[in-house]
Phi, psi and omega in degrees: 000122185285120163249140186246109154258174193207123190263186206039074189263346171275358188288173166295292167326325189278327192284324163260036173278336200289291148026272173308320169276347175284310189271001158277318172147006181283136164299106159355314198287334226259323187271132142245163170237128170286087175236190161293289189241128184250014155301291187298057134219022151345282176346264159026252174333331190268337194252021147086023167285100165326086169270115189232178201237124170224124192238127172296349174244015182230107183299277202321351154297332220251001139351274179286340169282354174251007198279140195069004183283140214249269145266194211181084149277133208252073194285144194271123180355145190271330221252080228282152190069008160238320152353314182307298193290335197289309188289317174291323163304321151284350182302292196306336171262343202270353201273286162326322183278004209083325168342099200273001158216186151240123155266114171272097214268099176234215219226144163346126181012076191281341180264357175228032209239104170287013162291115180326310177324310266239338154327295188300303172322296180299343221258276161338311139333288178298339144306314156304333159320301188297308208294128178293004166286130145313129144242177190236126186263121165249129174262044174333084193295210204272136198275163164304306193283023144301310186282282191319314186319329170211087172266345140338306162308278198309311181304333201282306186311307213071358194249166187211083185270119175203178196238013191266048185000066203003065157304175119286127177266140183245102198228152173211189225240166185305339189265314165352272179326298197303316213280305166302328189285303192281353163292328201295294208291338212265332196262164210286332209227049195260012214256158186093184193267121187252116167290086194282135156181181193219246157323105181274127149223163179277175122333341177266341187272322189285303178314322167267010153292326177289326186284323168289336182303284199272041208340039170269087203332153192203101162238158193288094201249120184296145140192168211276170163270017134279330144328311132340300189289335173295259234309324185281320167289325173310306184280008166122008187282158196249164208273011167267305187311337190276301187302320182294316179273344182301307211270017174290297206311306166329315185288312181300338182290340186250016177071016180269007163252026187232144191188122153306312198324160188223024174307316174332291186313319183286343182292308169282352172072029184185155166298142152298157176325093210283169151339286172307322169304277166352282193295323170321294186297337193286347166298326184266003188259000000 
């Protein structure tokens, strides 16, 4: 029986990669999940899940959570500016355990992209490269729950505030994603790189989709990205942290978070989440 772990297994994603192998069909005894705190993936653990404890800043951990790993999703660190060393160090274990493939949760065309996010992501690719593990690059473009999280804002607001000169975005939902990663880990023959993405829409379709949900008028107001980045320091962001999410928007502005590709849909055997979906569920929540 091929054992698969999947690290950050208490994050959202990671926990619903797990998810995602269960309900495909993998025996729970068959996953580990890999967390920081293995409190937060109890749940897990009750449903017969290997829970073991590995920290991407404590390497010597990281030994024993992969000792017997088969495959390996590596969903990528939360914590920007750290990322490089953290992802090296699982490599650098998955290598020692042995470990016959990797899966990688990175970012939309990460290696040609000025989306800030999109360094660390390159830079973690070439390490994998380098590593004698096969690996498989899932390229994740942007999630939907960046937006739906926060329709609240918008409805409080009335506003859908951005700098992405009514670019298109190509996005799917956080489960989407998960799903391609545990189809990714299962199939025999998944290695090289996927341009993940979904649902296409501007800011003015998500504003008027927030507006029929919540029947609060709701529009989309442009503005440059230095504007932004003032608006984002008004609400308390320190101006590197402002500056840094403004210039995500520049890159949509400049179409790098839009992508034709239907690798997602084909990984999953089904259409992605749409828009309207999205916003339905994040409503019902």
């Amino acid at each position: 029986m091929t054992t698969i772990a999947v690290t950050g297994a208490s994050g959202q994603l990671g926990h619903l990669v797990v998810d995602s192998l269960i309900a495909r069909g993998v025996a729970p005894s068959s996953i580990v999940a890999i967390a920081r705190t293995t409190a937060k993936a109890a749940d897990l653990a009750e449903r017969g899940v290997d829970v073991r404890h590995g920290d991407y800043d404590q390497p010597d951990t990281l030994d024993a959570a992969l000792a017997g790993v088969d495959r390996l999703v590596l969903v990528s660190a939360s914590e920007v500016g750290k990322r490089v060393a953290q992802h090296a160090a699982v490599i650098a274990a998955a290598e020692r355990a042995g470990v016959g493939r990797i899966v990688y949760t990175s970012l939309l065309r990460a290696d040609a992209t000025s989306n800030p996010l999109a360094p660390e992501h390159a830079a973690t690719e070439q390490a994998l490269a380098a590593s004698p593990i096969p690996a498989t690059v899932l390229r994740n473009s942007w999630y939907l729950e960046n937006y739906t999280g926060q329709i609240p804002t918008y409805a409080a607001t009335g506003t859908v505030l951005g700098a992405t000169a009514g670019a298109t975005i190509a996005a799917a939902s956080r489960a989407d994603y998960a799903e391609a990663a545990a189809a990714a880990a299962l199939a025999e023959d998944a290695g090289g790189t996927y341009e993940l993405a979904g649902t296409r829409f501007t800011l003015d379709d998500l504003a008027a989709a927030v507006a029929a949900a919540t029947g609060t008028p709701v529009a989309h107001s442009d503005v440059s990205v230095e504007q932004l980045t003032a608006t984002f320091q008004e609400v308390g962001m320190d101006a590197g942290t402002a500056g840094f999410w403004a210039a995500v928007d520049a890159s949509i502005a400049k179409g790098e978070l839009d992508t034709d590709s239907d690798a997602l849909e084909r990984l999953i055997g089904r259409p992605a989440t749409s828009l309207a979906e999205a916003v339905a569920a994040a409503q019902s929540h």
